[in-house]
N, CA and C atoms as a LAMMPS dump frame, in Angstrom:
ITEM: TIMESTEP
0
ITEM: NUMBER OF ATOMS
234
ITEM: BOX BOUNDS ff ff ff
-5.0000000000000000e+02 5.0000000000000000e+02
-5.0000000000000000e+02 5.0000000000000000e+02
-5.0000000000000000e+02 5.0000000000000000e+02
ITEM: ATOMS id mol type element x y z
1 1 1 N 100.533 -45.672 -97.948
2 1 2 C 101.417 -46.529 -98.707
3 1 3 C 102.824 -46.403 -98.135
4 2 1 N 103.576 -47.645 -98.176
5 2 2 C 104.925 -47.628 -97.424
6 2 3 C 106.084 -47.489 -98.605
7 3 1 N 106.422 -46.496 -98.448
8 3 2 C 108.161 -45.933 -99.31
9 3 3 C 108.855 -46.976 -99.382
10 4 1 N 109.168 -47.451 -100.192
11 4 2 C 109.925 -48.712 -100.989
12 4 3 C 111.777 -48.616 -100.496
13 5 1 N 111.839 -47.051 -101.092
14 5 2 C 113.048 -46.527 -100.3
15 5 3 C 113.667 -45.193 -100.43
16 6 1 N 114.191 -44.808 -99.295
17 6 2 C 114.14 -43.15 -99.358
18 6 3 C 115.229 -43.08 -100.778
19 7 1 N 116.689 -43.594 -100.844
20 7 2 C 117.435 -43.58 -101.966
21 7 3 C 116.567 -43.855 -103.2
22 8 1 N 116.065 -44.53 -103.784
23 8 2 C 115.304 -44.513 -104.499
24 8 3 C 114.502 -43.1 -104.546
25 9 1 N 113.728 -42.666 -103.789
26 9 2 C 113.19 -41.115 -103.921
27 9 3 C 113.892 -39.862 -104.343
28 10 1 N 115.338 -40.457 -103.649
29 10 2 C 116.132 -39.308 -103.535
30 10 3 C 116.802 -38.948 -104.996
31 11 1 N 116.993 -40.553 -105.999
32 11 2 C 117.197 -40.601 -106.983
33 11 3 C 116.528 -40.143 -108.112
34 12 1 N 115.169 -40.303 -108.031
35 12 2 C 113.87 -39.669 -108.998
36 12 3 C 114.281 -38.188 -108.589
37 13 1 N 113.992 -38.094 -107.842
38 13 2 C 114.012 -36.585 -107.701
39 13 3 C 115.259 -35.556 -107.997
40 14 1 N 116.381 -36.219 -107.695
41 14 2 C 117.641 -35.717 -108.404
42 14 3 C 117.373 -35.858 -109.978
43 15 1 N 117.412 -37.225 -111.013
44 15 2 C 117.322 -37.269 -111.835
45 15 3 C 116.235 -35.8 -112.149
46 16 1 N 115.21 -35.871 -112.119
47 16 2 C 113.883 -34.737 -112.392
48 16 3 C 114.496 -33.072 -111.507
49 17 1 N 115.072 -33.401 -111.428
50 17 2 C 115.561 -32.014 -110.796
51 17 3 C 114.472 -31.337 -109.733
52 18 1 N 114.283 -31.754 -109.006
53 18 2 C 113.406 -31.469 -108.022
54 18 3 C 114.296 -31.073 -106.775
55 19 1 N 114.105 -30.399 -105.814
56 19 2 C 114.308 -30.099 -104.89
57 19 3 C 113.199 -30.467 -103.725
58 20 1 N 113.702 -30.751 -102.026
59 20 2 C 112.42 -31.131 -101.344
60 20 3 C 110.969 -29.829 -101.924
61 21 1 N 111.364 -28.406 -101.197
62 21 2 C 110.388 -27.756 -101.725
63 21 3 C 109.642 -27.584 -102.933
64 22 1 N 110.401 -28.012 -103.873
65 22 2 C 109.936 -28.086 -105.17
66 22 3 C 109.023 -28.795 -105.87
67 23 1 N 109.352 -30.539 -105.368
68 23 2 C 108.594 -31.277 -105.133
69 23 3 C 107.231 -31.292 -104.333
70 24 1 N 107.683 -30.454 -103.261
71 24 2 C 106.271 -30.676 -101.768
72 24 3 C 105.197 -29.921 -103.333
73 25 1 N 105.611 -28.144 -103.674
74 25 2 C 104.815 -27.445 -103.953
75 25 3 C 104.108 -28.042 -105.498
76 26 1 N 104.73 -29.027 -106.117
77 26 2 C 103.916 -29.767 -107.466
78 26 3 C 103.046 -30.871 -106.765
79 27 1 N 103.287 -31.37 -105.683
80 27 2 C 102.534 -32.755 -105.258
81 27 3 C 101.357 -31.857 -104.287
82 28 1 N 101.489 -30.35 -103.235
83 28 2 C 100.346 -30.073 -102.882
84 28 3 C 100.633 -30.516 -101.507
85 29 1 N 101.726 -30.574 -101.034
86 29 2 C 101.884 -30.708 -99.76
87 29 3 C 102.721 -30.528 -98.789
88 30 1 N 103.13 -30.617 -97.664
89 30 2 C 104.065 -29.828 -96.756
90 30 3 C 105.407 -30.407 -97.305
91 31 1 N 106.313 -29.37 -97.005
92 31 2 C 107.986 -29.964 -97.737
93 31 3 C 108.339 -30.584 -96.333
94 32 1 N 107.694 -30.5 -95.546
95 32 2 C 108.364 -31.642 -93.97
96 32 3 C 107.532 -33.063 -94.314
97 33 1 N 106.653 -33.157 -95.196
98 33 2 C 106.709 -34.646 -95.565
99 33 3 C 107.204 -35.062 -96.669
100 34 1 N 107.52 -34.784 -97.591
101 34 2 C 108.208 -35.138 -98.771
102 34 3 C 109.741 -35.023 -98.352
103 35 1 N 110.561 -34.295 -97.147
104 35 2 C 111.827 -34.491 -96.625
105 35 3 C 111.788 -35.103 -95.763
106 36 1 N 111.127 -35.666 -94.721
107 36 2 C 110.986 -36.907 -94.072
108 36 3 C 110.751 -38.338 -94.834
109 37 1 N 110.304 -38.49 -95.958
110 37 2 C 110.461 -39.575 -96.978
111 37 3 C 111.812 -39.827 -97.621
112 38 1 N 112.411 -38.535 -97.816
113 38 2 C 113.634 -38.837 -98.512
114 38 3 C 114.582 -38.943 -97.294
115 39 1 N 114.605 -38.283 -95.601
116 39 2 C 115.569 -38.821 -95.086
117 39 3 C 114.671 -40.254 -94.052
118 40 1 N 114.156 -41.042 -94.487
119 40 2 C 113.84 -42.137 -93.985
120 40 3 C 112.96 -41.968 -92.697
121 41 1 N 112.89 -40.845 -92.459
122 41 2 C 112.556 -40.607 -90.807
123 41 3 C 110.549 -41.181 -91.134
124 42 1 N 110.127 -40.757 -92.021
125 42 2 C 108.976 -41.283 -92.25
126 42 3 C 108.741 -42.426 -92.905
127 43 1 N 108.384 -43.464 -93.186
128 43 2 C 108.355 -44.263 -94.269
129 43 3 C 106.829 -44.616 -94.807
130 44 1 N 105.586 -43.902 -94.297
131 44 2 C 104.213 -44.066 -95.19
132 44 3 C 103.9 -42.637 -94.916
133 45 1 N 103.052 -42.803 -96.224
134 45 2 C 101.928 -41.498 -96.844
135 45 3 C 100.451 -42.423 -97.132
136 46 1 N 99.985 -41.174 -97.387
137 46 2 C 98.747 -41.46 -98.06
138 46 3 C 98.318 -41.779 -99.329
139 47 1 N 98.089 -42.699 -99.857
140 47 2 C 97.796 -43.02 -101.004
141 47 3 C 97.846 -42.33 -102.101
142 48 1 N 97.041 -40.906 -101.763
143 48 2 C 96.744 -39.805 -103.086
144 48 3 C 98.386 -38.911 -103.165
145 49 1 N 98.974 -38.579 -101.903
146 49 2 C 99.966 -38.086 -101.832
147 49 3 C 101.785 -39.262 -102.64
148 50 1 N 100.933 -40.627 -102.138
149 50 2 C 101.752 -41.301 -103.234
150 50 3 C 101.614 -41.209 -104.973
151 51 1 N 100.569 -41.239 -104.776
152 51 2 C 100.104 -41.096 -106.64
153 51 3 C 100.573 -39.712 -107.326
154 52 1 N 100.52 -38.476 -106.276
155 52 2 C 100.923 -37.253 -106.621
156 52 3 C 102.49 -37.231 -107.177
157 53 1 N 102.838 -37.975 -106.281
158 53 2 C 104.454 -37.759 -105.948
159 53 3 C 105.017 -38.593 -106.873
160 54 1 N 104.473 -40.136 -107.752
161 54 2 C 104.853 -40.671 -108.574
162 54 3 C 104.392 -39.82 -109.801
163 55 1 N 103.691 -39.206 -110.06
164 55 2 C 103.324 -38.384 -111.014
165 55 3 C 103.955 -37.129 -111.464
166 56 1 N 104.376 -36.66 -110.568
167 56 2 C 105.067 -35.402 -110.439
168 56 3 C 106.526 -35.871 -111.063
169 57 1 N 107.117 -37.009 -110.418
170 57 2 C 108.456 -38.112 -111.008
171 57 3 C 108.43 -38.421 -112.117
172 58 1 N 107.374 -38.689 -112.612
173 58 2 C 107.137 -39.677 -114.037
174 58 3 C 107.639 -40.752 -114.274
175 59 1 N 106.996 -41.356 -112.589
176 59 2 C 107.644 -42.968 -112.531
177 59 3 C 106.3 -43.56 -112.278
178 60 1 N 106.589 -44.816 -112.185
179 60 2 C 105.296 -45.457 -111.761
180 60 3 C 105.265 -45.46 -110.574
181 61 1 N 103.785 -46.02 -109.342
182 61 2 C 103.506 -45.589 -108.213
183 61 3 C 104.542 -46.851 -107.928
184 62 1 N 104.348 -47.662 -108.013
185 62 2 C 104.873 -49.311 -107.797
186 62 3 C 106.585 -48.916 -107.711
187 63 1 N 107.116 -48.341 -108.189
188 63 2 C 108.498 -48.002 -108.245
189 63 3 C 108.781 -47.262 -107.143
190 64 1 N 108.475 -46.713 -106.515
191 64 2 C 108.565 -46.22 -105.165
192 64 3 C 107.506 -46.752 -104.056
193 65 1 N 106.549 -46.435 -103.978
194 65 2 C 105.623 -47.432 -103.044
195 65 3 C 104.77 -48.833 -103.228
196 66 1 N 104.925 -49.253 -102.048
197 66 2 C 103.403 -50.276 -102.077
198 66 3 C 103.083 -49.951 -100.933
199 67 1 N 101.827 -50.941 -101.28
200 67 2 C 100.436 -51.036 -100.698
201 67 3 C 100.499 -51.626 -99.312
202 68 1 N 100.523 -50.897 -98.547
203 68 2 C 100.634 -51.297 -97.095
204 68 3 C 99.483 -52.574 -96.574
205 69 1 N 99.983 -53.729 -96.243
206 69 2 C 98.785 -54.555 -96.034
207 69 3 C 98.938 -54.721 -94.793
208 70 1 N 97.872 -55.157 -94.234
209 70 2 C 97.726 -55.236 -93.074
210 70 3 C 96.967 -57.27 -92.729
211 71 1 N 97.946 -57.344 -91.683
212 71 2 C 97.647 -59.026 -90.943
213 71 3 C 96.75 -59.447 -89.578
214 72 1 N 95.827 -58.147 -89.803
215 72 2 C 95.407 -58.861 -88.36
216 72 3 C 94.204 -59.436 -88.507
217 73 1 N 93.964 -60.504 -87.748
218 73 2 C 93.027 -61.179 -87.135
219 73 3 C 92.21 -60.959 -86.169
220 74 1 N 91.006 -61.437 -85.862
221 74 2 C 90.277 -60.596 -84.571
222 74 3 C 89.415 -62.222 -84.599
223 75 1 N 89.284 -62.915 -83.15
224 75 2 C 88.603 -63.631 -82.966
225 75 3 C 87.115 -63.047 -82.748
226 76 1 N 86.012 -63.815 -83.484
227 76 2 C 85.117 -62.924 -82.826
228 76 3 C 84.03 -64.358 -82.083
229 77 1 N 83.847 -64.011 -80.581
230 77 2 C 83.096 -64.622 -79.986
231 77 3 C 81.365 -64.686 -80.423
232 78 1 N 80.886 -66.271 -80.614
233 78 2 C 80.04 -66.125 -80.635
234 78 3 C 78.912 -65.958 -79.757
């Protein structure tokens, strides 16, 4: 899922008093991805790691991520 926006993250998580490590260790995952989300350097996770991380916030998932879609096409020869 693609991060909506790191300010936005950075905001939940201030509001909730979270810290990067603090956060990584309630969501179950490395604090070099939950601080690469908040300084932009990453901008997708994994689905379950999104749901963690809106949960842990007590925001909705939709308020920080969506659903990464994808546009491709593939001709297929018959």
């Amino acid at each position: 899922m693609r991060l909506v926006s790191p300010d936005a993250l950075r905001q939940y998580m201030q509001f909730r008093h979270y810290t990067v490590r603090g956060l990584a260790t309630k969501v179950g995952c490395s604090h070099s991805t939950i601080g690469f989300l908040v300084k932009g350097t990453r901008k997708n996770t994994r689905p379950e790691i999104a749901c963690k991380i809106a949960e842990a916030l007590d925001c909705p998932v939709d308020a920080l991520f969506v659903a990464k879609v994808s546009h491709v096409s593939r001709e297929i020869a018959a």
